[in-house]
N, C-alpha and C positions, 0 to 999 in steps of 0.2 A: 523297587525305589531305593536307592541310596542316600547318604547322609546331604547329600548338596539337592536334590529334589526334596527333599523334607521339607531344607530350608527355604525354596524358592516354593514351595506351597505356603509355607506360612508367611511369609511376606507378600505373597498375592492377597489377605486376609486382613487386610491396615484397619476396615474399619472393625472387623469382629475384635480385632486387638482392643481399637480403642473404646469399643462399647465395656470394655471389661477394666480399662484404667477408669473410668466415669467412676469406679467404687472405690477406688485406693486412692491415699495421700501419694505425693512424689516421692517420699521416704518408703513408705510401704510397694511400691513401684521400683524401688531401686531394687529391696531384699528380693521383691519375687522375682524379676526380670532379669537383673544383673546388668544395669544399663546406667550410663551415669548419673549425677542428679540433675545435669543442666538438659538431658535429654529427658527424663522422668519429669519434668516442669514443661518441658513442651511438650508432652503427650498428653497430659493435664489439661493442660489449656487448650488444644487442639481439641480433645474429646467434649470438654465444657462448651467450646463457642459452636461447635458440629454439630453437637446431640443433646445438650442440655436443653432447658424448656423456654420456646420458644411462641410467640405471637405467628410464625411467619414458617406454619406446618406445610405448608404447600411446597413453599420453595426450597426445605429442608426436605423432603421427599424425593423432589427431583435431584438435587445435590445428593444426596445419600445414596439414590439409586445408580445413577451417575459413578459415583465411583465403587459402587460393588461392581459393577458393567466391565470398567477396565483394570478390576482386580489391582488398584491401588495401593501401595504400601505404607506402613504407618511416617516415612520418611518424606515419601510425597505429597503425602496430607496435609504432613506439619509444613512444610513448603509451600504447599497452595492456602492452607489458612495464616501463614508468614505473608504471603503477599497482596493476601485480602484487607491485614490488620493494616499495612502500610498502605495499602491505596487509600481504605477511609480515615488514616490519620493525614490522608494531605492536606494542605490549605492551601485551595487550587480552587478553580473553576472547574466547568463540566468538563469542560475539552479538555483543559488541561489534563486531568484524572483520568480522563477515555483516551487520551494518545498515550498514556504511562501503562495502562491495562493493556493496551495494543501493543507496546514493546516488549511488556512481559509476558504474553502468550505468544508473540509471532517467532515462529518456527526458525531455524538459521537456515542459509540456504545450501550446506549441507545435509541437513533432514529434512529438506524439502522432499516430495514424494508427487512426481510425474505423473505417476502411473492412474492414464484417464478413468474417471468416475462420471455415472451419472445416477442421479436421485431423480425421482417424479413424485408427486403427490394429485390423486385425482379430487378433482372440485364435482361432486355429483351434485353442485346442486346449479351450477353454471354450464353440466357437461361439458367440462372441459381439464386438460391434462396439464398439470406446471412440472416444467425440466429445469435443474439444475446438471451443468455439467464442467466439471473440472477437468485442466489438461497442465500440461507443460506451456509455457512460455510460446515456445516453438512452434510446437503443434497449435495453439492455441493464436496466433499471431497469423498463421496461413488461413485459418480455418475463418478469422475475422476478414482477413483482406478478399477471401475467395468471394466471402458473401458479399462484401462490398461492391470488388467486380463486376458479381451478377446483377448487383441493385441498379447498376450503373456510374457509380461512384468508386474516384480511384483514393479517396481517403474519406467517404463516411459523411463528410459535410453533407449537411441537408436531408439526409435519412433520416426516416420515422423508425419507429419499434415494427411497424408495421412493414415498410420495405423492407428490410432485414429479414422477418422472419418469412415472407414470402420469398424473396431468394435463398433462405436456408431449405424450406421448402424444395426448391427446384434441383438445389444439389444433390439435397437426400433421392429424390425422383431419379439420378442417376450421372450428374454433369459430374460428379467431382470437387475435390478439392485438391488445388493446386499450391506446390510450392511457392513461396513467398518472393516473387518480381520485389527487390528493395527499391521501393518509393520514397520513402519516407525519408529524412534527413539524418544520418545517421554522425552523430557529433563523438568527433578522435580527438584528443588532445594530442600535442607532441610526443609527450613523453609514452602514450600509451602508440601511437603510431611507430615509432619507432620499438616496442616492446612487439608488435605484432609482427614489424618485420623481422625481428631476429627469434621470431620462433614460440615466441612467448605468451600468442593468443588468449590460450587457455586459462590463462590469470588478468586477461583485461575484461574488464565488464564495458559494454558502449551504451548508451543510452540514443534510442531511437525517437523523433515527432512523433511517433502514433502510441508514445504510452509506454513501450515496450522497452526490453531492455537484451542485448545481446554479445556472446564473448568476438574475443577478436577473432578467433577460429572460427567462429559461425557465419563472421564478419568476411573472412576468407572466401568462404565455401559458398556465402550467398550468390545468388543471380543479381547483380547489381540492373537498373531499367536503363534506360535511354536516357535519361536525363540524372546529371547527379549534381550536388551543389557544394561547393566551399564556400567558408565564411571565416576571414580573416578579423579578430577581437582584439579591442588594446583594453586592459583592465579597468578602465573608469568610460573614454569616449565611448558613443556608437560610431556605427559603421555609416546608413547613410542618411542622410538627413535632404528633406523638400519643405522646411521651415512654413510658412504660412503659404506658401503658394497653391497647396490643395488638403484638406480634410483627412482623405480617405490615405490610407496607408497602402504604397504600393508593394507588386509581390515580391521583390528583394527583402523591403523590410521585414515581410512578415516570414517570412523563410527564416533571414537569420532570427528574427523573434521566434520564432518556434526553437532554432536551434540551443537559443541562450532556456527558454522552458519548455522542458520537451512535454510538460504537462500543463496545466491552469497552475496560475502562482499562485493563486488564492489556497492558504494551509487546508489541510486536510484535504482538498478535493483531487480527485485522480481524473479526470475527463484530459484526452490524449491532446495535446499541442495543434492535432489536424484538425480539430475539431471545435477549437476556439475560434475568439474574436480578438481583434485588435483593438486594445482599449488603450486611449490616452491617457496617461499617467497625471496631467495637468490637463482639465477640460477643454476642449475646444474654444466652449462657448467663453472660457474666461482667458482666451490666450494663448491656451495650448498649442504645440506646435508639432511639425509631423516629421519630428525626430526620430532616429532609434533609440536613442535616448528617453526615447518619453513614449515607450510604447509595453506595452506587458498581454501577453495572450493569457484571457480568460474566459473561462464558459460563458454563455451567453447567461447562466443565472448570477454568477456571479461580480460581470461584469454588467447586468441591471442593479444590483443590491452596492457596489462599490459607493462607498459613501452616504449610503441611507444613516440615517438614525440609528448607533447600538450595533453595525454591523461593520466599522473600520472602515480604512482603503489601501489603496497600493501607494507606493513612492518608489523611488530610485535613490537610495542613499548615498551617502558620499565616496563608500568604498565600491560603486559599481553596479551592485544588488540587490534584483530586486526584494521589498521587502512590504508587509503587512506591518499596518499599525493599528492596534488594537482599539475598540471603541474607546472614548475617554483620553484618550494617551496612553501612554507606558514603552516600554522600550520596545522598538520597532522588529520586528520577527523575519527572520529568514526561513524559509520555506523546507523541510528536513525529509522528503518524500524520498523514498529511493533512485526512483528514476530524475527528479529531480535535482540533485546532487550533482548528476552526473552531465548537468546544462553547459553549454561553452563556457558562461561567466565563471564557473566554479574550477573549471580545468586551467583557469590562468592562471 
């Protein structure tokens, strides 16, 4: 072992470090270590909020275990108890606080990691198996459309938990899973359409109806179906409008409405644009009209809860977009989901 594996063994060792600052001042901390004082004060405070005495031994156990597990450094610690102290000094709501926690643990997609995973845990008292399984985008986008196909559904609408897993079922038995036939509305801006034709795929992200998201190369390479759709957007107008002459939203509109959210507008929620509802932005029953203008795809739960009591609604605000307005008032929210970003209204 030489002098640079020494040092990466003792830096794997963050919390035995810090169980040993828990007895020295950050003055006393600097003489033995040799580390500055403003680093010797977060090691302190890091060791005190980590390991000092606490009501709440359970979930310091787990946490403690937890990072002797991934051989943690004293650098990393102070970094994750650094962004523990700022989550609870916010002065937020729940959500608010759990979408800031979500930004700062979600991975870049650079160090995203492909490479399929699955977990089981057995229920012996249900007899029965629960699978978690993680993939790539890719892989992961054929593997949902295949089972679809089998269920009988070329985009998922109207499928139970239960059709699904019986045609996942049937594939495992030996049919296969098939490259991905693109169904789904696949929304190119200008600027990125022309970035795909000269070569430049690889750095355009598209945003897909079913959720999903894909580069211009992939965009390339794909099997395009039978049927494909454009939709021409002027930054504020919709595209087509049947004013009060029927209720129900026909399928142009809702095609380009999927295209404009490729998911539920409602924040937080991920359920895929194929699998929403058209919901009238201004009720029917008081007026509303069967605009594209006045139209927003959203889950079927979120679009029963739109305007209840304490749960906000949707609008169309004056710049085009759509937007959530939070229970009570306050300033109206645009919608920040990855795939969603990447909505026709946004590429204008």
């Amino acid at each position: 072992m030489n002098i640079l594996d020494e040092i990466a063994a003792l830096q794997s060792r963050g919390l035995d470090i810090l169980r040993a600052a828990t007895e020295l001042a950050p003055r006393d901390l600097v003489a033995r270590a040799g580390i500055s004082l403003a680093e010797a004060r977060a090691w302190c405070r890091t060791a005190r909020e980590l390991l000092g005495p606490t009501r709440f031994t359970a979930y310091r156990r787990r946490v403690t275990t937890s990072a002797h597990n991934h051989r943690h450094s004293v650098q990393t610690l102070v970094l994750i108890n650094n962004y523990a102290r700022k989550l609870a000094a916010m002065d937020a709501d729940h959500d608010t606080i759990a979408a800031a926690a979500r930004e700062a643990t979600r991975p870049s997609p650079e160090d995203a990691d492909d490479t399929p995973r699955l977990r089981h845990r057995v229920d012996h008292r249900t007899k029965r198996m629960h699978f978690q399984f993680f993939t790539g985008m890719n892989q992961g986008r054929d593997l949902l459309h295949s089972v679809d196909a089998k269920a009988g559904s070329r985009t998922g609408v109207g499928l139970t938990d239960t059709d699904r897993g019986a045609a996942l079922t049937q594939l495992l038995d030996g049919d296969g899973i098939s490259p991905t036939t693109v169904t789904p509305m696949v929304i190119v801006g200008l600027d990125d359409a022309t970035r795909i034709r000269d070569g430049h795929g690889d750095d355009v992200t598209l945003a897909l109806t079913d959720g999903t998201t894909m580069t211009g190369a992939e965009f390339l390479a794909a099997t395009l179906s039978d049927y494909s759709y454009v939709g021409l957007y002027h930054p504020v107008a919709g595209p087509a409008n049947l004013y009060r002459t029927q209720r129900q939203f026909n399928r142009k509109q809702r095609l380009l409405a999927r295209a404009e959210s490729p998911v539920c507008a409602w924040p937080d929620c991920h359920r895929a644009a194929e699998a929403c509802e058209a919901h009238h932005l201004t009720d029917w029953g008081e007026g509303g009209q069967t605009n594209a203008s006045e139209v927003a795809m959203l889950c079927a739960y979120h679009n029963s809860v739109n305007r209840r009591r304490g749960r906000g609604h949707m609008i169309r605000d004056g710049d085009g977009l759509l937007k959530w307005v939070p229970p009570g008032g306050g300033a109206p929210l645009v919608k920040d989901h990855p795939v969603s970003v990447l909505g026709a209204m946004h590429l204008l």
